[in-house]
NUNUVO-741720 format. One record per residue (C-alpha): residue in three letters; x, y negated, z negated. Coordinates in steps of 0.001 Angstrom, whole numbers, plus 500000, padded with zeros to 6 digits. Layout:
residues N
alaXYZ/...
This chain:
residues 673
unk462263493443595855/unk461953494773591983/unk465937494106591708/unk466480490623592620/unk462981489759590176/unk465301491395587464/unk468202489949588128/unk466385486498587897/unk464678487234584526/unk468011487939583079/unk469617484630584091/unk467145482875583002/unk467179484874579313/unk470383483946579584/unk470278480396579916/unk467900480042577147/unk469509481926574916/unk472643479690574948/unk470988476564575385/unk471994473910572334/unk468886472997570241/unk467916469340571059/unk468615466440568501/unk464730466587567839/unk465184470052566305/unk468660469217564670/unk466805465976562789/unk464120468006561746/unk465965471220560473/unk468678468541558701/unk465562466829556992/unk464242469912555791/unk467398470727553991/unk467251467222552449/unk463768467332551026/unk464567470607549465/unk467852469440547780/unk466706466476546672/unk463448468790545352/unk465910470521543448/unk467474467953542084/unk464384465992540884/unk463536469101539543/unk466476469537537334/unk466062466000536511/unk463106465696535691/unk462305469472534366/unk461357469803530859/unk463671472221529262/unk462084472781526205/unk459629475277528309/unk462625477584528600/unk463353477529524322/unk460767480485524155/unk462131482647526935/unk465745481487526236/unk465334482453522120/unk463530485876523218/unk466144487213525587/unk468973486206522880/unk467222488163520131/unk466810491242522500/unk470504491365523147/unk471737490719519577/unk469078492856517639/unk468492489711515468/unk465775486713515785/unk467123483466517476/unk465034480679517373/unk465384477011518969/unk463605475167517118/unk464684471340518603/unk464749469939521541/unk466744471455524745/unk467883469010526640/unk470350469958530071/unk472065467761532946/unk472948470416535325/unk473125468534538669/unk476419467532538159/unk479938468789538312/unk480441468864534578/unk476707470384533288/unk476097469298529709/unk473605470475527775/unk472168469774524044/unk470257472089521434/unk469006471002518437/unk467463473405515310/unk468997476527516016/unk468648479239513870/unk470159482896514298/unk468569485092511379/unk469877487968509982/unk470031491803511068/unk467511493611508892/unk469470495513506892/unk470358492250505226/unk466948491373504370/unk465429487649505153/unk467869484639505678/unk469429483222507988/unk473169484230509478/unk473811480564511176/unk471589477276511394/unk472659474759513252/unk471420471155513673/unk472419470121516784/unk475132471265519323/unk476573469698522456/unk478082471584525680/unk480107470214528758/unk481210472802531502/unk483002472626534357/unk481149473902537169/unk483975475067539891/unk485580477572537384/unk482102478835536346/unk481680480064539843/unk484633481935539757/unk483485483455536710/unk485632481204533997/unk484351479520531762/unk485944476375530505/unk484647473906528069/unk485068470363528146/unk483127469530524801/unk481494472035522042/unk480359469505519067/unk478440471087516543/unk476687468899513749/unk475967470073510333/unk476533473710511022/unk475747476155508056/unk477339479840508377/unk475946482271505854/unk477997485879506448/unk477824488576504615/unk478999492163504190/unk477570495067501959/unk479398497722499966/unk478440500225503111/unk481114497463505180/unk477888496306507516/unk478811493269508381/unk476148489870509370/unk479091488700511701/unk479061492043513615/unk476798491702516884/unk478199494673518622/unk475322496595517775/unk477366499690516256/unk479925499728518720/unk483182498972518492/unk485051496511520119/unk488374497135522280/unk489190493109521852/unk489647490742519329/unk487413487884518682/unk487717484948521376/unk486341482039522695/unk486974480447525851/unk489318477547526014/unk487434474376524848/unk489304470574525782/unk487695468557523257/unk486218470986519376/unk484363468686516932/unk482547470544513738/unk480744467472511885/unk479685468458508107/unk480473472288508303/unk479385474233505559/unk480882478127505225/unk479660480640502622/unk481264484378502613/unk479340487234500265/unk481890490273500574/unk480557493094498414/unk483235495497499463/unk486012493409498329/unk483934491723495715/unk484825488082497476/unk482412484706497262/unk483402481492499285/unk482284478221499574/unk483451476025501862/unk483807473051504709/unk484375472869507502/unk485621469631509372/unk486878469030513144/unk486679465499514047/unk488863462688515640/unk489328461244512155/unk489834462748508944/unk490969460467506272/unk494757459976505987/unk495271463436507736/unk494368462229510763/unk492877464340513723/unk493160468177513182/unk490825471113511785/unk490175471764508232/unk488756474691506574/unk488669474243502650/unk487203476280500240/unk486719477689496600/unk485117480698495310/unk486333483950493639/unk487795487547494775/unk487671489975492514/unk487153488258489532/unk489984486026490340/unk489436482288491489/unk490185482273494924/unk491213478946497638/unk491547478464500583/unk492688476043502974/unk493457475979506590/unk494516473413508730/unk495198472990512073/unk496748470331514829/unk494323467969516979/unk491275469864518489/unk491312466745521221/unk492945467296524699/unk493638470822524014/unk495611472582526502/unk494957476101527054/unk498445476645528203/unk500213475247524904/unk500470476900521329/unk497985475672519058/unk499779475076515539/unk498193475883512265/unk499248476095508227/unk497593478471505995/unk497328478351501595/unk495403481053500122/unk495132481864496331/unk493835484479494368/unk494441483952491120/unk497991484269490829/unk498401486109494027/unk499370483276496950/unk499766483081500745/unk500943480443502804/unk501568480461506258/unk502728478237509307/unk501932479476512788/unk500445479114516004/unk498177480768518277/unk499615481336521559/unk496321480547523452/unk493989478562521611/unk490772479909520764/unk491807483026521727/unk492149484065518296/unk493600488134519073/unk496654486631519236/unk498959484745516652/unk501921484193515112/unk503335482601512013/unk505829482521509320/unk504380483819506166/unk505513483855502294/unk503578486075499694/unk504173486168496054/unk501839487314493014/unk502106489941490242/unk501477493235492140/unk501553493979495729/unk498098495725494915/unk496236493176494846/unk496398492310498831/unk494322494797499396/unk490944491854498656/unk492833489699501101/unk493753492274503723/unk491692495602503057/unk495310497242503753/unk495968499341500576/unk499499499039498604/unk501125500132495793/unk501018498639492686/unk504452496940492190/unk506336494751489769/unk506203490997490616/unk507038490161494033/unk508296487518496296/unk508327488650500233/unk508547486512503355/unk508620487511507472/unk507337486365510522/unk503723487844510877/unk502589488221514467/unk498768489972516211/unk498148491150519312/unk494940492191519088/unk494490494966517281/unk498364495691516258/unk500018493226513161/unk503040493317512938/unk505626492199510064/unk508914491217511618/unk511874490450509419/unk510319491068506037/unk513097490291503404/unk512258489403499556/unk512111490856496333/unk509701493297494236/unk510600493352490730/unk514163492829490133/unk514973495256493401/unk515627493819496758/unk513432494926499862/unk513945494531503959/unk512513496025506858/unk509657495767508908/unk505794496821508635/unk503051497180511291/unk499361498055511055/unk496950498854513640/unk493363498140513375/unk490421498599515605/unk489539503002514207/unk487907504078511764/unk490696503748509148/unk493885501085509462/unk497315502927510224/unk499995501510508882/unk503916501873509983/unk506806500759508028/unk510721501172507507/unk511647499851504242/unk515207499798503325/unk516264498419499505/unk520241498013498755/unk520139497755495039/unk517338499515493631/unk515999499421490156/unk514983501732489033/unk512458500814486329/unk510926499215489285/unk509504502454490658/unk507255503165487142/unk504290500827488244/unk503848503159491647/unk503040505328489508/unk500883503184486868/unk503660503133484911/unk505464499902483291/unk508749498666484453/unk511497497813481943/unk509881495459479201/unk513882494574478136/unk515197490894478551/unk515938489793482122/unk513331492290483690/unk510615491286486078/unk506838492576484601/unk503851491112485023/unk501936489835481883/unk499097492938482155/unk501948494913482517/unk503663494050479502/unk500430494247477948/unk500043497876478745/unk504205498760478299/unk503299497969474910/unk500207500039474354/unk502181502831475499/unk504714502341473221/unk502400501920469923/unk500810505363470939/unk504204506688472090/unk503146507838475547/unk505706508676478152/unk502966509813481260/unk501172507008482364/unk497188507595482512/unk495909504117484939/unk493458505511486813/unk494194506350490741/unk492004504783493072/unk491436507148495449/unk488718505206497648/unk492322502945498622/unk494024506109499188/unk491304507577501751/unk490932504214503148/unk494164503947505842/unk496632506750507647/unk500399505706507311/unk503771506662507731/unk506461505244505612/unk510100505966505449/unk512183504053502482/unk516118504270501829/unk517883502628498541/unk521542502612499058/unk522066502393495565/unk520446502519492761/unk520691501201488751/unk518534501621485384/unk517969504975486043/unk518153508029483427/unk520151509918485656/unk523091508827487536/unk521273508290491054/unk523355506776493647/unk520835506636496319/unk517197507503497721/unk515850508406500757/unk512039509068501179/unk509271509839504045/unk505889509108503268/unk502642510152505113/unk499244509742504491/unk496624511068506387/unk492849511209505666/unk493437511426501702/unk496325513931501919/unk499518511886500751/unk502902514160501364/unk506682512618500126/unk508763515083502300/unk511494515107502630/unk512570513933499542/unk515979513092498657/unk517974511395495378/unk521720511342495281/unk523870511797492747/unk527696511625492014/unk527520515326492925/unk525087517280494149/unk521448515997494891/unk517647516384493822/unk515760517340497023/unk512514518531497912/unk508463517330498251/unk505307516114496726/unk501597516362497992/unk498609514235496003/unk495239515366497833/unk492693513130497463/unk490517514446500175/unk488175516387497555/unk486401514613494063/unk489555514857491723/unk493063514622493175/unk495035517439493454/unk499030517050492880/unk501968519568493801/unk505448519069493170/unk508289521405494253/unk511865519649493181/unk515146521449493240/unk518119520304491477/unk521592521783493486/unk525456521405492874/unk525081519115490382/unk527339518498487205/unk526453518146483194/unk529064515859482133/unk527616513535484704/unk523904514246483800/unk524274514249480015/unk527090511630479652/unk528626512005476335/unk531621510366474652/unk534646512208475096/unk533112514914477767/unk532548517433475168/unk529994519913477485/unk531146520247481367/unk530121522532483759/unk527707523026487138/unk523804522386486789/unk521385523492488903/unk517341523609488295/unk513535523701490122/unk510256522069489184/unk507244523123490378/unk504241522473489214/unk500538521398490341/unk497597519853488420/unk494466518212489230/unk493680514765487351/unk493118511571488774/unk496226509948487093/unk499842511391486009/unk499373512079482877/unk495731513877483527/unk497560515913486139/unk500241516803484404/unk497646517930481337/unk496631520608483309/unk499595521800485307/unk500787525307486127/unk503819526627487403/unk507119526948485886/unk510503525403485361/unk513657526770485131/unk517451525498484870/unk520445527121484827/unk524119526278484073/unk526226528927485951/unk529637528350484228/unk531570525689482772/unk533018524368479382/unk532144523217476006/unk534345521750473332/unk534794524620470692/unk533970522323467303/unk530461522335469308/unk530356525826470007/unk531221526801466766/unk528787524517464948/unk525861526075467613/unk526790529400466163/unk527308527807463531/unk530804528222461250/unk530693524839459332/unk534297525234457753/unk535289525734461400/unk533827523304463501/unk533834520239461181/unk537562521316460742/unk538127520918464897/unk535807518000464442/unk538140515700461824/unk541201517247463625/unk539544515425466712/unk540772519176468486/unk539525518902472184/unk540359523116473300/unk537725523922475151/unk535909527367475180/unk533899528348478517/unk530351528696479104/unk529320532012480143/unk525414531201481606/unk523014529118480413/unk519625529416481511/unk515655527900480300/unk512850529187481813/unk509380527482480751/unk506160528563482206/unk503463525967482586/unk499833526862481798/unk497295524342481528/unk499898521380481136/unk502019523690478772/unk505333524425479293/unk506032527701477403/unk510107528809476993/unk510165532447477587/unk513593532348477917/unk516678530300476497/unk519913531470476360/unk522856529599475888/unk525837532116475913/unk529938530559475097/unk533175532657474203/unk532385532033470308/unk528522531676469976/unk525593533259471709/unk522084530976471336/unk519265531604471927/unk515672529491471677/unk511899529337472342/unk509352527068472010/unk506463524979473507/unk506501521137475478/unk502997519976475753/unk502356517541478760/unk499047516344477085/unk500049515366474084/unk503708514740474890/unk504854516925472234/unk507286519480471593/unk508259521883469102/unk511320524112469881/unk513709526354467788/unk517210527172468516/unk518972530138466820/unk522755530141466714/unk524393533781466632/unk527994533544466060/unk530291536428467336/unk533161536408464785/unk532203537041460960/unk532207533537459548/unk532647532858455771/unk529534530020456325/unk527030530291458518/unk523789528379458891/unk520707530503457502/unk518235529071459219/unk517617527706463241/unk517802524279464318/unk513832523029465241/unk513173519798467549/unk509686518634467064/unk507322515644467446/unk506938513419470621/unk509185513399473787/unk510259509831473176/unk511158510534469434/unk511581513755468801/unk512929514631464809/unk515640517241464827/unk516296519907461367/unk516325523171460474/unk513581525436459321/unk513240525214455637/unk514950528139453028/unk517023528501450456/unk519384525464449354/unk523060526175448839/unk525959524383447961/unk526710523884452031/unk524077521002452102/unk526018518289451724/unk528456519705453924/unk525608519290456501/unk525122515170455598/unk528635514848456325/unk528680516715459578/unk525408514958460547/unk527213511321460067/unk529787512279462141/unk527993513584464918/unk524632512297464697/unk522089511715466460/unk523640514289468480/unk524611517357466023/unk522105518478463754/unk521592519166460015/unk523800522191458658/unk522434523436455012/unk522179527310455601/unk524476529771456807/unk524987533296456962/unk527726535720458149/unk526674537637461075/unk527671539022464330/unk525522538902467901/unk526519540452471050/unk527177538845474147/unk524504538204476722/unk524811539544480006/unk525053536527482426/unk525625538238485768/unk522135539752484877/unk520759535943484250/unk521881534255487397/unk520575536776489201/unk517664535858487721/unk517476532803488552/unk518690533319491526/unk515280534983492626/unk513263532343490807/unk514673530043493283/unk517240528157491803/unk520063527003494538/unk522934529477492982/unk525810530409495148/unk525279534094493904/unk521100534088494045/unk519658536013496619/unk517310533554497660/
């Protein structure tokens, strides 16, 4: 009996469980639905939105540490496929390090959305117009920046916006305070279906100054109606700072999106330097330039593609690339230069390039060529600005296939250059010459308060006749040498003021015309004889060697010896790196007994670039005017010859010399080190 009840109750569960609802319920449920969407839709008609400016403004300025304030009305449509919605009076005030003020006002903006790809989480915009918009940015000396809403943190992505179909800006006003690169703009900013005789596009225009320099700018792009977010948007570019200009035709692959660009890009001005207030990338200084490549971004890497121009009267190629986003910009580059000159290379240095006819220099640095002439000063003293030099890591490698202008007979150049966190190293280091090389490496610290410079050059396998070029080859022979030396000073010639270390060079073996020899020893009747004979025998050179230690920026000879068949001479004497002076005495010591010898030594004294050369002052004998003629006929090369003496003087030992040399470090075949 209790199992066929059961069996009933299920059937009947059953059957009502799977019964269809009636058309009553269907009409009622159906109606219910209505009401509540057409609720909804009433109340986004008929809602006013200016209850939610308070909320709205509140939750903005909690997000972006800054107040945000909509002042106007708020006014939205969102029951539709394409929501629009309209603000007017908003203001977005600044962070509070930069005190009161506000960071944007803007009178009145319009919005259109599409709706479908905002529920798949894109946003599109069919309209942004923005009416009387008034940017105010700034950026303090510490680089905090009104612009920066990341609240301290830094972002992986370049600035974007979504893609927008139709961009007005009506009556745009822009004004940039940059402490840190000492830059003040004003300018507008226009986006609007008409624009005089340019016709639709985007112009920024402005005027102000950079660094004491008047600086424009003007930007303008293709129509901002109809955009598609599939198709490059196209842009030109003319910025001036003083006499420093950039212009620039590109496009930005996606518009709006603005981590990514391209564009073709010419700079010119009067020293590469001075891109650092458009570009906070620190450069040399430079002669005048001209440079042009393809510029490109993708987000935080820029590249420079194809760069090709001219700096000063050298040629320069290669490429360049810089990558942002860290604490400090890293730059990249591969510079290659196939006639190098070399004058070109002084204002890396704060130096002045050639001031002679035909050269490229900048009017301030003519200016200061010439001050350094008047005062006679070979070591430039422009101050280094090591806040540049701390501000970016790079790593720079530059080749010059040849090379012209310079003092010595360079053929060629090849240099690495790194730079990290202050500490700038040139190594390796490598100049060419006919024969033989100059080779080695260079630090400049700037990590601590004063730079700290160390320099460690070697001279190997080279030749004299090819490093002192003289008429008629008179002195030949192998040359070999080392610098090293390290001073603090934040320019060269406050470096070099203090510098210790030593120098030495030394000339192994070779040959010197005798009338030379003899007149170093010096036997007058001799050597002007082999002189007006024009007799070119040739008497060897047994070792030559100068040794000068350096002791706060003075270069002391404790050794010279200069050692032929006929003559033995030897010298001492002092070269001053402060006050670019030197005073040295050479004493011939002839081996032979002479019937006229010179009493007294041969001095050069005064400054490096004009140095007076005589003989220490004695008794006057009939051999003086002997001496005016000799010095007509070799000058400014020989030297005054009013005293003589017979005498005698042993030889030097040279094996004994090179070997000391040799252990000083000089690259000798013989040296042991």
């Amino acid at each position: 009996m209790v199992r066929p009840r059961w069996d009933r109750a299920r059937t009947r569960l059953r059957e009502t469980r799977f019964k269809r609802p009636s058309n009553r319920a269907l009409a009622w449920t159906g109606g219910i639905v209505g009401v509540l969407v057409v609720a909804i839709a009433l109340f986004l008609i008929l809602f006013d939105w200016n209850y939610l400016r308070g909320p709205i403004g509140r939750f903005a300025s909690a997000r972006t540490g800054r107040e945000i304030v909509l002042a106007g009305d708020l006014k939205v449509h969102a029951f539709s496929w394409q929501p629009t919605a309209r603000a007017e009076g908003i203001r977005i005030g600044n962070p509070k390090w930069a005190g009161p003020g506000q960071t944007a006002e803007i009178a009145r903006l319009d919005l259109k959305i599409k709706l479908l790809p905002l529920l798949r989480g894109q946003l599109v915009l069919l309209n942004l117009q923005l009416d009387q918009p008034k940017v105010n940015l700034l950026r303090d000396r510490q680089g905090r920046a009104t612009w920066d809403f990341s609240n301290g943190k830094k972002s992986k992505t370049a600035f974007r916006l979504p893609p927008i179909r139709r961009f007005v800006i009506n009556d745009g006003h822009l004004r940039i305070v940059d402490q840190k690169r000492r830059l003040m703009l004003n300018g507008e900013v226009n986006a609007t279906e008409k624009m005089g005789q340019a016709g639709r596009g985007f112009l920024l225009s402005g005027d102000g100054s950079l660094n004491g320099n008047r600086f424009l700018l003007r930007v303008q792009g293709g129509p901002l109606l109809n955009v598609d977010p599939d198709k490059p948007y196209p842009f030109d570019a003319d910025i001036r700072s003083g006499a420093t200009r950039v212009t620039a035709k590109g496009a930005i692959p996606k518009p709006f999106d603005l981590g990514q660009f391209y564009m073709n890009t010419t700079a010119q001005g009067p020293d590469l330097a001075d891109l650092y207030d458009l570009t906070g990338v620190a450069l040399p200084n430079t002669p005048p330039y001209r440079l042009s490549g393809r510029l490109s971004r993708d987000e935080h890497l820029y590249r420079i593609d194809g760069l090709g121009g001219r700096v000063g009267d050298s040629d320069l190629a290669g490429s360049i690339s810089v990558q942002t986003g860290e604490d400090r910009p890293y730059l990249k580059a591969d510079l290659r230069t196939k006639s190098l000159d070399f004058d070109d290379l002084a204002a890396i240095f704060g130096g002045v390039p050639s001031r002679k006819a035909g050269e490229t220099v900048s009017a301030e640095q003519k200016a200061m060529g010439q001050q350094m002439a008047a005062q006679r000063r070979l070591l430039p003293d422009s101050t280094l600005n090591v806040e540049r030099i701390r501000s970016l890591d790079a790593d720079v490698r530059y080749r010059a296939t040849s090379i012209h202008d310079a003092v010595l007979p360079l053929r060629g150049a090849d240099v690495t250059v790194r730079l990290d966190h202050g500490l700038l190293t040139a190594n390796p280091l490598m100049l060419d010459l006919p024969q033989g090389k100059i080779s080695g490496l260079a630090h400049l610290n700037a990590r601590g308060p004063v730079p700290v410079t160390d320099v460690d050059i070697r001279l190997s396998n080279a030749r004299l006749e090819q490093l002192i070029p003289i008429k008629g080859q008179p002195l030949t022979g192998s040359f070999v040498g080392r610098i090293k030396l390290k001073g603090t000073g934040n320019s060269v010639h406050r470096a070099a003021a203090n510098a210790d270390g030593e120098v030495l060079a030394v000339v192994p073996g070779g040959e010197i015309r005798q009338a030379f020899a003899e007149l170093l020893g010096i036997n007058v009747t001799k050597g002007l004889g082999l002189l007006y004979a024009k007799d070119q025998s040739a008497v060897p050179i047994r070792c030559g060697v100068a040794h000068f230690q350096a002791k706060g920026g003075v270069l002391t000879a404790d050794r010279i010896v200069f050692d032929t068949k006929p003559v033995l001479a030897t010298g001492r004497g002092t070269l001053n790196l402060d006050t670019e002076r030197l005073d040295f005495r050479i004493q011939g010591h002839s081996k032979e007994l002479r019937l006229v010898r010179l009493l007294s030594p041969i001095t050069v004294k005064g400054p490096i670039l004009a140095p007076k050369v005589g003989i220490e002052t004695g008794r006057v004998i009939t051999q003086g005017g002997v001496a005016a003629v000799l010095a007509s006929v070799i000058n400014p090369l020989a030297v005054l010859l009013p005293f003589v003496d017979p005498g005698l003087a042993k030889d030097a030992s040279c094996g004994a010399l090179i070997a000391e040399a040799g252990r000083d470090g000089a690259p000798v075949k013989s040296a042991a080190r």
